[in-house]
C-alpha positions in Angstrom: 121.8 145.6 155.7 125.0 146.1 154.3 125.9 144.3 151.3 128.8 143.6 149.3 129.4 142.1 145.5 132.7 141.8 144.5 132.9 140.9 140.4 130.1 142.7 139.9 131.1 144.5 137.0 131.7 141.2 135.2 128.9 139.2 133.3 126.7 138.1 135.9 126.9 141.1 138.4 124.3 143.4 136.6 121.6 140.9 136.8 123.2 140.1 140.8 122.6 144.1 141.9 119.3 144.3 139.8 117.6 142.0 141.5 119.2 142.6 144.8 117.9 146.1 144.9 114.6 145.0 143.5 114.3 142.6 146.5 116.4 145.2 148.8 115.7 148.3 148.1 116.9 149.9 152.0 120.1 147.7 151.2 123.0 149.2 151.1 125.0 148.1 148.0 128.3 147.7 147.6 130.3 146.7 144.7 134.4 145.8 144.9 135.7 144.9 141.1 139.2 145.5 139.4 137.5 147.3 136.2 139.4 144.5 133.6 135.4 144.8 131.5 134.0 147.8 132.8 133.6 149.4 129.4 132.0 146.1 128.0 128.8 147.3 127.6 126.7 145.6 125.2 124.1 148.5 123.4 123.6 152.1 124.7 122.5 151.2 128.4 123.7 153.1 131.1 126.4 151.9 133.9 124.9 149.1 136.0 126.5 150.6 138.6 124.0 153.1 139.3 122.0 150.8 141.3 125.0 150.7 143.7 125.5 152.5 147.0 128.7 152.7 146.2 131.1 151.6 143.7 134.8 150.1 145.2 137.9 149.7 142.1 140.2 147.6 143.6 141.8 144.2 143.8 140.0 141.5 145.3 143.5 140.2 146.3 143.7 143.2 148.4 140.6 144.3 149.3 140.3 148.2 151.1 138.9 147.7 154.6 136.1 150.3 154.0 134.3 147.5 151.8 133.6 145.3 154.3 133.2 147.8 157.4 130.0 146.7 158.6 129.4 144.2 156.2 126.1 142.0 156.7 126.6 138.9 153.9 129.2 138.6 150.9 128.3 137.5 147.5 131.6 137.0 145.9 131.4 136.3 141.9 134.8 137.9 141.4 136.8 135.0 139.5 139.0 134.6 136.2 135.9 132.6 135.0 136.2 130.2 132.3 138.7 127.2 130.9 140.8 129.1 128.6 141.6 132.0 131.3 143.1 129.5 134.0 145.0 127.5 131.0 146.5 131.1 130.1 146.9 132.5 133.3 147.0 129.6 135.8 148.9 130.8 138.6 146.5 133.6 138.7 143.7 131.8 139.0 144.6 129.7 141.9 145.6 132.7 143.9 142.6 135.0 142.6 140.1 132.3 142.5 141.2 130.0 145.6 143.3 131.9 147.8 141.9 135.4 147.7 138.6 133.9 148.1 139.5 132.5 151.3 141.1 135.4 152.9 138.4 137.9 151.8 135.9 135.4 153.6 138.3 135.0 156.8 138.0 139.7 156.5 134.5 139.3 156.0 134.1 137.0 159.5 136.0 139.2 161.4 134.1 141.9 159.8 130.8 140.5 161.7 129.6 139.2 158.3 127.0 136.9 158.9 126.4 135.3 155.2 129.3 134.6 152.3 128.1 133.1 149.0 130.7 131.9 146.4 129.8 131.5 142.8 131.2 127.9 142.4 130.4 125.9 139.3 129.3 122.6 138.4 132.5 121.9 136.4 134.0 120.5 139.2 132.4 117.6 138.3 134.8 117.0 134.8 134.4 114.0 132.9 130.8 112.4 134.5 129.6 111.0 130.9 126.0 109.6 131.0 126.0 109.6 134.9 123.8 112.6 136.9 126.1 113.8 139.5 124.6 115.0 142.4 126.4 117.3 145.2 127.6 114.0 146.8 129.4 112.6 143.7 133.4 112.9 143.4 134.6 116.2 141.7 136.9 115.3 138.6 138.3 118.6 138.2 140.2 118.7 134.9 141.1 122.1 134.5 142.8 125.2 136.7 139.6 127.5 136.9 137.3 124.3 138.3 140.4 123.1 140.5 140.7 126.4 141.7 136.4 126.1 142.9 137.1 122.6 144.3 139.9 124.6 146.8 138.0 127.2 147.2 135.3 125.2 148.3 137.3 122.7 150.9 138.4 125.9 152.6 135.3 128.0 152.9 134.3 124.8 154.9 136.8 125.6 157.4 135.6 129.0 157.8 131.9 128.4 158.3 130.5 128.4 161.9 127.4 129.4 163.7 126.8 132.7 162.9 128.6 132.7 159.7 126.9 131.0 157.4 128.6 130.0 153.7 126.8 128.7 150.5 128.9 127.4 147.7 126.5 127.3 144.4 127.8 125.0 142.0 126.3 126.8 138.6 125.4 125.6 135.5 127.2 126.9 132.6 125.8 130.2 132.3 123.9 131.9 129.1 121.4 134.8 128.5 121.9 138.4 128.1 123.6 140.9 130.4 124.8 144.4 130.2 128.3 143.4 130.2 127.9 140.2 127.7 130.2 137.5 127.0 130.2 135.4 123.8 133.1 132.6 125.4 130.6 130.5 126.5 128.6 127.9 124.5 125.7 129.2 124.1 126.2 132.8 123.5 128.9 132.1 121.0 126.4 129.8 118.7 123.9 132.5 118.9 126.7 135.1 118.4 128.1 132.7 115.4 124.5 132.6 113.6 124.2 136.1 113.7 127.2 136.6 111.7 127.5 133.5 109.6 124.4 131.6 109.3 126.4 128.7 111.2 126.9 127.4 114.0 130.0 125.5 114.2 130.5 122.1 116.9 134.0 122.0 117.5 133.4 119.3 119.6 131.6 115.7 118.3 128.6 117.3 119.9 127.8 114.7 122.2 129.1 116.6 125.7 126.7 117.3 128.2 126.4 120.7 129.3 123.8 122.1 131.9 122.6 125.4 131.4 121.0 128.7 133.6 120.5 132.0 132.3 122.0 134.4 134.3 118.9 136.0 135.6 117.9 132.9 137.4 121.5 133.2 138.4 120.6 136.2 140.0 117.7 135.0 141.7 119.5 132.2 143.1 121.9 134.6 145.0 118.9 136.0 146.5 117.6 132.7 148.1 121.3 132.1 149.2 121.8 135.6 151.1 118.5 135.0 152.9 118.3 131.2 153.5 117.1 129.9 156.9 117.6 127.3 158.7 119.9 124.4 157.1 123.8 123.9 157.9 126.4 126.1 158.2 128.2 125.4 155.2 126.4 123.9 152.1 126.9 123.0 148.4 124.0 123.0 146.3 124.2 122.7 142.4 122.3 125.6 140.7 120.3 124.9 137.5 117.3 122.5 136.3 117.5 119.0 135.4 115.8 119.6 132.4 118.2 121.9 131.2 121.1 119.4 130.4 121.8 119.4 126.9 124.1 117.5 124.6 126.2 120.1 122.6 124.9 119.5 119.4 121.6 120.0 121.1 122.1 123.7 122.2 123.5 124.4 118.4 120.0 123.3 117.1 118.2 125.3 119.5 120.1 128.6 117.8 118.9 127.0 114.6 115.7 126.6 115.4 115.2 130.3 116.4 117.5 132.1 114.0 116.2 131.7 110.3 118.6 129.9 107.6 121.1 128.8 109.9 122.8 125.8 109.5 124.7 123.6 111.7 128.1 122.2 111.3 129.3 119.1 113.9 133.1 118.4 113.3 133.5 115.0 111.9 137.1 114.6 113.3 136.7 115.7 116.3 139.0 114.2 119.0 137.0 113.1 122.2 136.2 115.9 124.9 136.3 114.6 128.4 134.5 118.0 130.1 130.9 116.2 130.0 128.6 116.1 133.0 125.2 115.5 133.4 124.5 117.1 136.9 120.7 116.5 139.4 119.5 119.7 140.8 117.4 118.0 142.9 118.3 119.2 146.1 118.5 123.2 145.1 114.5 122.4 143.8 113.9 121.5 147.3 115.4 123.5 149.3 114.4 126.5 147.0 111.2 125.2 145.7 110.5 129.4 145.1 113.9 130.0 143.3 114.1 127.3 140.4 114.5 128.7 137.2 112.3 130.3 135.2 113.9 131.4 132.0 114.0 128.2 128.9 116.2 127.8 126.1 114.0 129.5 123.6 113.8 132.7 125.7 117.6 133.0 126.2 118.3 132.5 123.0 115.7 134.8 121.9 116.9 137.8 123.7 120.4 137.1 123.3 119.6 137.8 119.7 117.4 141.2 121.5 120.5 142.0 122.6 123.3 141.5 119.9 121.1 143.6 117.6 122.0 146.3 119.9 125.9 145.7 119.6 126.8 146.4 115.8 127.4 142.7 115.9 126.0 142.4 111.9 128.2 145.1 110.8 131.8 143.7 112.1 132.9 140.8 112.9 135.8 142.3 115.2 132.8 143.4 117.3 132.4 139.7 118.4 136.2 139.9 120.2 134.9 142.7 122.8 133.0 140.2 124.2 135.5 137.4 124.9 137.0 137.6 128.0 140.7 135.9 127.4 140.6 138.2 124.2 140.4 141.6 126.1 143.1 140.4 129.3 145.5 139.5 126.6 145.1 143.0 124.9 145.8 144.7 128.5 148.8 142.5 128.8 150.1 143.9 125.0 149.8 147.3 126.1 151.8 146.9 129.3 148.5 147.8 131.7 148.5 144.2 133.5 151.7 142.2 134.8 151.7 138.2 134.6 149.4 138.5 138.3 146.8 140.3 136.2 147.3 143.0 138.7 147.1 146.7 137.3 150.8 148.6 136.3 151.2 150.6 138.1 149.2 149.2 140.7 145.8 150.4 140.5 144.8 152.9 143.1 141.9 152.0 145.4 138.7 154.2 144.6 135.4 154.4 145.3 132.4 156.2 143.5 129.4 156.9 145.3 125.9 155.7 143.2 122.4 155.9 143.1 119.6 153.0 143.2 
C-alpha cells in the first residue's frame, strides 16, 4: 500500500508517519510538504522524515505526479492552520486550504486512490455558546481558515463515490508535544507562558469553550480513517472526547496546577469572544469505539513541559517565536523568500529525498 501525507512536516505530521509506520510497517510512505517549518525542530531529535519512503518538497498547489503514481489513500493535513494565518494571508488560505485541496483529491481519484482523509476542524462550528454541536448542527464559520474547511468539505462531497472513499475529521483544537512544536495554540502557549513567566495570561474573559485532542490521538485517528470499513462514502465525524471541553480559564488552571508557582491572570476587560463551541463526539466514540482518545490534560501538559525543557525555552524568551507559525511566514516574507501566494521565490524546485523507516 502506497501512502501519501502531504503537511507532514508541519505539527501534526510526525505523530501521523510515526504511527502510520508502526501500524504499516510494509507501507510505503510518502510525504509531499513545501518545507515553510522544516527546521522547527523542538530539542536534538533527528528528522521525522526518516520514517518516510520518500520525502516530496513541493507545493501542494501543484503537486509532482510521481506523488500520487500509484497512490492507495491520501491523508492530507497540508493547511495554513490557525485564525491569525487566514486573517494575514486570506487569499491564500482559500486557495491552499479549499481549492488545492479539492484538486489534489480530484489527482488522487484519477490516480486509483481508494481513501482521502482531510484534516478538517471543529471550528466550523463558530459561536455555538453553551450548546453541544454535533456533526448535524449548522457551521458558523467566523473566520477564513474554518471557512476555508466548511468549502473544503462541501466539495470533497462531490468527489466521493464507490470506490473512493472520503473522511472529513472535524478536530479538536490540538495540543501535546511534537517534533516540530507550535506554541500558537491555547494550550501550548499557557504551558509555554508558565515556563517563562510564572503566568499564564487569559486574554479572553476565560469563559470560551474550547475542545481539546493531543496530537497523538490525532494520529491514531488518521489510522482508523485510512482503514475504516463499511459506512458511507463521504463522512464527517468530529474528532475528540466530550470530556475534553474546557472553558478557557479552565485549561490555564490545568498549567497551574502542574507547573509550580504559577499564577493565573483572566483579563478583566476583556471584550466578548464569539469563537466558543461546545462540540459531542458521540458518533467518532461509536464508530471508533478502538480509537477514542487516550492521552488527558495532565499528561499533555506534562510532557509539553518534557519537551520545552529540551528547547532552551528558560534561557530566551525569543526562543518562544520559533515556534509560532504566523511569526516564522512573516519573517520569509521580510527576507523576500515567499510572495503574497506564500509560494517560494523563485519558485521552489520540486525534490524528492529518498528515507528510511
Amino acid at each position: 500500500m502506497k501512502i501519501l501525507v502531504t503537511g507532514n512536516m508541519g505539527y501534526v505530521g510526525p505523530g501521523v508517519v510515526r504511527r502510520l509506520r508502526a501500524s504499516y510497517p510494509d507501507a510505503r510512505l510518502t510525504g509531499l510538504d513545501m518545507g515553510y517549518f522544516a527546521n522547527i525542530l523542538a530539542g536534538p531529535v533527528t528528522l521525522p522524515e526518516r520514517r518516510l519512503d520518500v520525502q516530496y518538497f513541493g507545493d501542494v498547489r501543484q503537486p509532482p505526479p510521481e506523488a500520487l503514481q500509484g497512490v492507495d489513500a491520501v491523508i492530507h493535513l497540508a493547511a495554513i492552520s490557525n485564525d491569525p494565518m487566514g486573517t494575514r494571508f486570506e487569499r491564500a488560505t482559500l486557495d491552499i486550504n479549499h481549492l488545492a485541496t479539492v484538486a489534489l483529491a480530484a489527482k488522487a481519484k484519477a490516480a486509483g486512490a481508494s481513501r482521502f482523509v482531510f484534516a478538517s476542524s471543529c471550528s466550523v462550528y463558530g459561536s455555538a455558546g453553551e450548546d453541544s454541536r454535533s456533526e448535524d448542527s449548522a457551521v458558523e464559520p467566523l473566520t477564513a481558515y474554518s471557512r476555508s474547511k466548511v468549502l473544503a468539505e462541501q466539495s470533497l462531497a462531490q468527489l466521493a463515490t464507490n470506490g473512493f472513499r472520503v473522511t472529513c475529521l472535524r478536530f479538536a483544537t490540538a495540543c501535546g508535544p511534537s517534533d516540530r512544536l507550535r506554541l500558537d495554540l491555547v494550550l501550548n502557549d499557557f504551558v509555554a507562558e508558565a515556563m517563562i513567566s510564572k503566568t499564564v495570561r487569559v486574554m479572553s474573559d476565560g469563559t470560551p469553550w474550547r475542545p481539546l485532542i493531543d496530537v497523538r490521538d490525532m494520529a491514531r485517528a488518521f489510522e482508523w480513517a485510512i482503514g475504516r470499513s463499511g459506512g458511507d462514502d463521504f463522512l464527517i465525524v468530529n474528532v475528540g472526547a466530550d470530556e475534553a471541553n474546557y472553558q478557557v480559564r479552565d485549561l490555564a488552571e490545568a498549567v497551574a496546577g502542574v507547573i509550580p508557582g504559577t499564577d493565573v491572570w483572566v483579563n478583566p476587560d476583556a471584550a466578548p469572544d464569539r469563537r466558543s463551541y461546545r462540540v459531542s463526539f458521540a458518533r467518532f466514540r461509536a464508530l471508533a469505539p478502538d480509537f477514542v482518545p487516550r492521552v488527558g490534560l495532565r499528561e499533555t501538559v506534562t510532557d509539553l513541559v518534557d519537551t520545552l525543557e529540551t528547547t532552551g525555552l528558560r534561557d530566551a524568551v525569543g526562543v518562544r517565536s520559533r515556534f509560532v507559525r504566523l511569526h516564522i511566514l512573516s519573517e520569509l516574507r521580510s527576507l523576500g523568500l515567499l510572495d503574497a501566494e506564500l509560494a517560494w521565490t523563485p519558485p521552489q524546485l520540486v525534490q524528492s529525498i529518498s528515507g528510511s523507516a
